[in-house]
N, C-alpha and C positions, 0 to 999 in steps of 0.2 A: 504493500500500500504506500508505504513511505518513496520508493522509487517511480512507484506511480506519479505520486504528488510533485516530486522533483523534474519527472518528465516532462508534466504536464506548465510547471513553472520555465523550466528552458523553453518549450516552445510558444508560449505565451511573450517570452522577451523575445525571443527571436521576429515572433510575428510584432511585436510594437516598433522594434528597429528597421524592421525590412519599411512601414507603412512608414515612418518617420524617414528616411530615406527617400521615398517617394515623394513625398508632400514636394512641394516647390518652394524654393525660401521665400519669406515675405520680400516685396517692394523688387524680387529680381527675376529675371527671366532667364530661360533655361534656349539653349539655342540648339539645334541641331546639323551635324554635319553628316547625312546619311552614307554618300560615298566614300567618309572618310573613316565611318563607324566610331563616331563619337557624341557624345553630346556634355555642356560645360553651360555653367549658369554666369551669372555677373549683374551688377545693379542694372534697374532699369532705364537709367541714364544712357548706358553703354550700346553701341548700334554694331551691327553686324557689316562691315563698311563691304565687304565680300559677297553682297546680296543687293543689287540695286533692285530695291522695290520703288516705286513713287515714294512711300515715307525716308526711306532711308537718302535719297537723293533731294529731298525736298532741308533735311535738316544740316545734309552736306552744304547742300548751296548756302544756309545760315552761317555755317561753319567751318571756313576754305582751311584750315589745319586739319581736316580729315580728309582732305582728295589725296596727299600725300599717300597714304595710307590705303588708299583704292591700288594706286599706283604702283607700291609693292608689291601688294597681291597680283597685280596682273603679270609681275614680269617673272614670277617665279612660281612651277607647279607644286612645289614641297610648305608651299603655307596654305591650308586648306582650309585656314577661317583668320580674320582678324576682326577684332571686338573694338571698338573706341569710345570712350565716355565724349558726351555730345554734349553734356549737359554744362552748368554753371564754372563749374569744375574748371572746365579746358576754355571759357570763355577770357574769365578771369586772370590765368595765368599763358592764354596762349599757348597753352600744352595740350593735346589732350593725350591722359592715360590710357594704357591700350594692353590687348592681350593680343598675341598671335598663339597658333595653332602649328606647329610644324611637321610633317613626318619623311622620313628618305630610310632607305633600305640599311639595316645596319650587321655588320659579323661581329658575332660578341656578347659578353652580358652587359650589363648596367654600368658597371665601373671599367667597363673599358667604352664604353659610350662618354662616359663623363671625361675619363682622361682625354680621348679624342676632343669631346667641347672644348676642354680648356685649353688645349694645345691651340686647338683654331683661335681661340679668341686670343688669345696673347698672342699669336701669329700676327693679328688685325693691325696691331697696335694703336689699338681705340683704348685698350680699357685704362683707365686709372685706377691705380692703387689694386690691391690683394682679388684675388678671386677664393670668395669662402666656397665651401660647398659640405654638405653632410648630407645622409641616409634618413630617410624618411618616409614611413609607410600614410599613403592614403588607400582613402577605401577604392580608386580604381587600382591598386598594386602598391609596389613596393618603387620607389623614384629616390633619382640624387636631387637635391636643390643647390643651383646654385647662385648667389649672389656678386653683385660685382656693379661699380660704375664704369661708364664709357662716354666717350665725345666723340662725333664722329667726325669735326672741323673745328678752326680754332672761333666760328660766326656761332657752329649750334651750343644748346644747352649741353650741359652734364645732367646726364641721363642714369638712373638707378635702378638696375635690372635684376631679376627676379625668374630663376627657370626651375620646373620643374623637368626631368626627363622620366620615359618610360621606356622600356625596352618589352617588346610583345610580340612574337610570330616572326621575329625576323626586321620588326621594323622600329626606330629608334621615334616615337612622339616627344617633343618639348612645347612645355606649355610657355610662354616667353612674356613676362609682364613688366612695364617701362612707367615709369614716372619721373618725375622731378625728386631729388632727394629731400628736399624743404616739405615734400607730403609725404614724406615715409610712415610718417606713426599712423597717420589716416589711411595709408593705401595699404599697405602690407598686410595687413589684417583680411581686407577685402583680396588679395591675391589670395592669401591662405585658403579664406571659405570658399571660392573661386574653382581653386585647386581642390580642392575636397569635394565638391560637386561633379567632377569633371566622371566621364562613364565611359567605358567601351562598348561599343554596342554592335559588333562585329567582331 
């Protein structure tokens, strides 16, 4: 009886997390990238710049620091979503924060994906100052994060980046999120939940 009851308790939490997983976070929206087999949430400030609907074109033309950001995605087939905050945010400071989506073929587990990262990046010679990185499980896997500032010229801002990577079936995902350092304690939080939501769904 007693294992009974214990049973019956395990799959009553199980069933609360799997529905609590589900739910949709308050105030943010959940995006999908079907051929890409993925799906990732983010405020609902943030637009899918990779999806020219009328809305999403209509708040561009508001907002000419998100054409950039079309722009990339078109030139390269390995970003299969970029996310951009549209809202007050990026008016403001003339920035807006953003998430990219990445995926390319990779040989290897996770920590030899991440040494590969870093190697490229410090190759770039963009970044400023240290590249952190640590092991990190979220609920789509197990992922390295890694942190790091970059400039891409001596005209743009310093930029404060934020990756997660996954390695899955052969293929290396980074979830890539950029801001201004002067909104770290505000936006890092929001990359976290971000990351946490993110699914495979293929």
């Amino acid at each position: 009886m007693r294992r009974a009851t214990l049973l019956l308790v395990v799959l009553v939490a199980c069933a609360a997390a799997s529905a609590a997983a589900a739910r949709p976070l308050a105030g943010w929206t959940t995006h999908r990238a079907s051929t890409a087999g993925f799906t990732i949430a983010a405020p609902a400030t943030w637009i899918d710049v990779t999806r020219l609907t009328p809305q999403v074109l209509a708040r561009m033309k508001k907002n000419p620091a998100l054409a950039g950001y079309l722009a990339a995605a078109q030139r390269t087939h390995a970003i299969k979503m970029i996310l951009a905050d549209a809202g007050p945010l990026t008016i403001s400071n003339r920035y807006a924060t953003t998430c990219n989506v990445a995926q390319v073929p990779t040989i290897g587990d996770l920590r030899l994906a991440r040494d590969a990262t870093v190697a490229e990046l410090k190759a770039t010679g963009l970044v400023r100052g240290p590249i952190r990185t640590s092991s990190v499980r979220l609920p789509a896997g197990p992922a390295m994060e890694l942190r790091y500032q970059e400039q891409v010229s001596s005209t743009s801002p310093t930029v404060l980046l934020e990756q997660f990577l996954f390695v899955r079936n052969g293929t290396a995902t980074a979830l890539s999120y950029a801001t201004l350092p002067k909104l770290a304690s505000s936006q890092l939080p929001v990359f976290l939940r971000s990351a946490r939501s993110f699914r495979f769904t293929a």
